[in-house]
C-alpha positions, 0 to 999 in steps of 0.5 A: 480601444477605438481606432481614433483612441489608438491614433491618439495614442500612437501620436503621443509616441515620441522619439527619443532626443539624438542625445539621450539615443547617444547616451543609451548606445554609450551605456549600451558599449561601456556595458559591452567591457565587461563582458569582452576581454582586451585585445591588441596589435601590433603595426607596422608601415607599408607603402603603396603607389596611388592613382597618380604614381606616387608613393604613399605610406600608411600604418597598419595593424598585423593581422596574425599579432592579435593577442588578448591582454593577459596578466603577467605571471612573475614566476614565469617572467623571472625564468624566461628573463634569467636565461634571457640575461645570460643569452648575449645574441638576443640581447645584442638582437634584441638592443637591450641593456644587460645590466638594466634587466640585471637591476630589473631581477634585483628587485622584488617581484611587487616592484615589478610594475610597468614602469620598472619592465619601461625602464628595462626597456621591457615594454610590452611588444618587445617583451611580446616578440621575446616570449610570445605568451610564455611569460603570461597566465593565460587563464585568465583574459582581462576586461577593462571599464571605464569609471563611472566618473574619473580621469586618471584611469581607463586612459584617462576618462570616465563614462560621464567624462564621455561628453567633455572627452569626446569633443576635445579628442583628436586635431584640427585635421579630424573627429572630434574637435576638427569637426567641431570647429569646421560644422561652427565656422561653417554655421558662422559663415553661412548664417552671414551668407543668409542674412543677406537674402540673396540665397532665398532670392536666388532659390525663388528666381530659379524657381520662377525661371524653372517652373514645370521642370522642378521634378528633375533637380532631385535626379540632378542634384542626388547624380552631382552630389553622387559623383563628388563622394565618387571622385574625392570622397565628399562627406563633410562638404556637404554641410554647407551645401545642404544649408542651401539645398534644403530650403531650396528643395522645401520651396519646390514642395518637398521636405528637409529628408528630400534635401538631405538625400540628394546631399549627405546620403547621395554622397555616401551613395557615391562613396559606396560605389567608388572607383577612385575616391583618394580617401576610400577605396584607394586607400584600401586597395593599397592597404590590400596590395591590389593595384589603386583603381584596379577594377574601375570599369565594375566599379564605374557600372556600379556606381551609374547603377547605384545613382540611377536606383537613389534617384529613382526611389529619392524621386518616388519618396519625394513626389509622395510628398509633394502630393501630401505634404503632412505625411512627411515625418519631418513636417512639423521640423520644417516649419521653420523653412516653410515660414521663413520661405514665405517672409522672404518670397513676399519681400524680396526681389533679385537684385545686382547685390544678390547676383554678385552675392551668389556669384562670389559663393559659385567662384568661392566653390571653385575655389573649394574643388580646386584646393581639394582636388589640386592642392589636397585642402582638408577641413582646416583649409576649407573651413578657412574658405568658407568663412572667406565665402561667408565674409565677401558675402557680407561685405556685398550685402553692406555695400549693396544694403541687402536686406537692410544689412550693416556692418554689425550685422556681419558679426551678429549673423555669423554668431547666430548662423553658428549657434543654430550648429552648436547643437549639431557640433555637441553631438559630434563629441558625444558620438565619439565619447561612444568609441572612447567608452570602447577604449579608443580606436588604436591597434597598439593599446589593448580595447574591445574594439580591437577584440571585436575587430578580430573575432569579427573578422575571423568568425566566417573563415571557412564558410562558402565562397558567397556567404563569406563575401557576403559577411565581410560586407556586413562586417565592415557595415557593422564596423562603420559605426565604431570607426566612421572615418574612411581611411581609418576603416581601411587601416584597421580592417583591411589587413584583416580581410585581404589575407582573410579573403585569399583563405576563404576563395575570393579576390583581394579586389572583393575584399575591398569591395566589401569594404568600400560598400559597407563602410559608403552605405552606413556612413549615410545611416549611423549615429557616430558619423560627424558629418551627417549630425552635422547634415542634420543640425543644418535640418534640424531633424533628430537622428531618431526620426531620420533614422525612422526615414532612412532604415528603408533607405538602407534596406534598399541599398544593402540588397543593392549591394549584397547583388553586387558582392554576389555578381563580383564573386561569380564572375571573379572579380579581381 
């Protein structure tokens, strides 16, 4: 075959669409349930003090309860149940009813269902910490799978149940349907901000005002986005700020990938390395009983070297590109910001409206940092202050007749700014419908997941000092794309590892180190994460062709990040 026959072939190779990639990983872990039996937790509540001296409290899973999900064997349950009844010290311990357990053995052995041990008050655990597995045939693990359509069992879903299940899961503080509303109102707010054309005009002055000195805004931005995921655990913030970052760094001759990096990626870069984040590391050195901000000096070392390395490789990448612009993967996806750059660069100049437009956005993300930071505002209240942010704009850009904008205006871009998101909010549900094939991510209720949490985290007990700091960091790598929430990684996983690290020889602190960098690096890299198929929708990029971009990326700070893990383990990192 020739060469050009062969290219010819190569380019009719698409990837697949970010839906059909999610679809294929759900059939992939629904798959997965039969081959894996259920496993389960038992909780219970800490306490830890933070940063600032207050106490904080937190669930978490008891490492040394994991069970598997066993069937009943009733003969057993009778005979331990007969000298339970006449034992008056367990019952009294125990605060169960005599006669009900009474009336429970009355009854015939098929009636004995889960309903009737509720009824006795014999759920599960109290019937766990009663008999531990002597009431269970042990021979046999149970697997559980989810209905190719239904909803009455597999807790309610079926696996093609998974996109509708997966979007309405969770509240307005979190995933999925927190996130949904947050990326529509954000899509809203934004698109009305646009539609006044100040931001385009702002990006085209400062261009002017900059010229020769573009290469520093990629070191500049990547290091300001950095620390925010340092400080307070910037994620989800970065969807708005990528809507104007990506055009701007368009205009300067770079691609979409280049504004996704210095935004999203570099705030994962930061979270990886961070010395203080309240919703990371924080959290799990609470979780692991290690003093919050404990080690801060490596980690702060940690976190300048980690941003000094995503500068230089983003701006090596990014200079490739501006050099040959058609080598970028995302090329053709950026048309649409290289054609609405050059309409907006022939019509419009920077007028007052424009300044007052950009000025109440500035004082609108003051705002924003002040509620995070001070008042702890989450999505619920930042998504309000954007669509605040969104709506002055409007009424500037009406006073003003930017861009020849009417009050009806108002509604209509905020309508079309959240439909341009609505492909990116679907996918955010999807991606949960994965984690809800698994079972779900509770402790307490019998999953796979909880199974591969387990084995997982004890298969490298045992091992070398290195290898087994090294494998809780590819652990808790793997583990993120199942739970890609921060504070929610820790409490599943940390109860694990600490005590786990202090069998295998190394510092709790390592652990959490372990934690912080698997769980900050894959964040910026794994389908299941809400914030970056936000990031994406703004630049509307598939997943498969970023990930084709971003695996190098990864590569690259995983090698950073096993350096670390091994330099922490040498000098005793504690």
């Amino acid at each position: 075959m020739s060469t050009a026959a062969s290219e010819t072939k190569a380019k009719k190779i698409t990837m697949p669409h970010t839906y059909i990639i999610i679809f294929g990983v759900v059939i992939a872990c629904w798959l997965l349930t039969f081959l894996i039996p259920l496993g389960k937790f038992d909780t219970h509540s800490i306490t830890y003090m933070n940063a600032e001296g207050k106490e904080k409290s937190r669930t978490v899973l008891i490492p040394e309860s994991f069970r598997y999900q066993y069937p009943i064997d009733n003969v057993k349950l009778k005979t331990n149940l007969s000298e339970l009844v006449n034992n008056e010290a367990m019952l009294n311990k125990a605060g169960l009813d005599k006669a009900k357990i009474g009336a429970f053995l009355a009854k015939e052995p098929g009636e004995w269902d889960h309903a009737a041990l509720d009824a006795a008050g014999l759920n599960e655990p109290v019937l766990y910490s009663l008999f531990k597995d002597r009431i269970y045939d042990t021979s046999v693990k149970l697997k559980s799978q989810a209905n190719i359509w239904g909803t009455d069992d597999f807790y309610g879903f079926g696996v093609l149940n998974y996109v509708f299940e997966g979007l309405v899961t969770g509240d307005k503080t979190g995933s999925a349907v927190g996130i949904v509303a947050f990326i529509l109102v954000i899509g809203g707010s934004f698109g009305i901000l646009l539609r006044t054309g100040s931001v385009d005009a702002g990006i085209h002055a400062f261009i002017k005002r900059v010229k020769g000195y573009e290469a520093a805004a990629i070191p500049a931005l990547f290091t300001l986005f950095s620390l925010g995921g340092a400080v307070f655990g910037m994620s989800e913030e970065t969807i708005p700020f990528a809507m104007i970052v990506i055009p701007f760094v368009i205009a300067l001759g770079y691609d979409s990938l280049v504004g996704i990096g210095v935004t999203f990626v570099a705030s994962q870069a930061g979270n990886a390395a961070s010395w203080m984040n309240p919703f990371g590391i924080a959290i799990a050195q609470g979780i692991a009983g290690v003093p919050v901000m404990s080690g801060a000096g490596f980690r702060i070392a940690m976190w300048v070297i980690t941003t000094a390395l995503g500068c230089a490789y983003l701006t090596v990448y990014a200079n490739k590109i501006k050099q040959k612009p058609t080598s970028s993967i995302a090329y053709e996806t950026d048309r649409y910001f290289r054609e609405h750059i050059q309409v907006n660069e022939e019509k419009h100049e920077f007028k007052l409206g424009d300044k007052l437009v950009l000025l109440s956005f500035l004082a609108g993300i003051i705002w924003i940092i002040w509620g995070v930071t001070e008042e702890g505002y989450y999505i619920p209240e930042i998504a309000s202050q954007f669509f605040v942010i969104g709506l002055a704009a409007g009424i500037i850009g009406v006073l003003f007749k930017l861009n020849n904008m009417k009050v009806n205006d108002i509604a209509s871009s905020f309508q079309q700014g959240a439909a341009d998101l609505t492909g990116a909010a679907i996918v955010v549900g999807m991606a949960k419908g994965i984690i809800l094939v698994l079972g779900g991510t509770s402790a307490t209720t019998p999953t796979v997941l909880n199974t591969i949490l387990h084995d997982l985290g004890s298969a490298f007990a045992g091992l070398p000092t290195v290898v087994s700091a090294l494998f809780m960091y590819v652990f808790q790598t793997v583990f993120n794309f199942f739970v890609t929430s921060g504070s929610g990684q820790a409490a599943l996983t940390m109860p694990i590892l600490a005590p786990l690290a202090d069998v295998v020889g190394v510092s709790r602190q390592i652990s959490t180190l372990a934690y912080q960098l698997g769980a900050g690096f894959a964040d910026a890299f794994v389908p299941t994460s809400a914030s970056l198929m936000g990031v994406l929708g703004v630049a509307r990029i598939d997943w498969g062709r970023y990930a084709k971009w971003q695996i190098k990326m990864q590569g690259f700070f995983f090698v950073i990040g096993c350096i670390f893990i091994i330099v922490a383990v040498m000098i005793g990192f504690h």
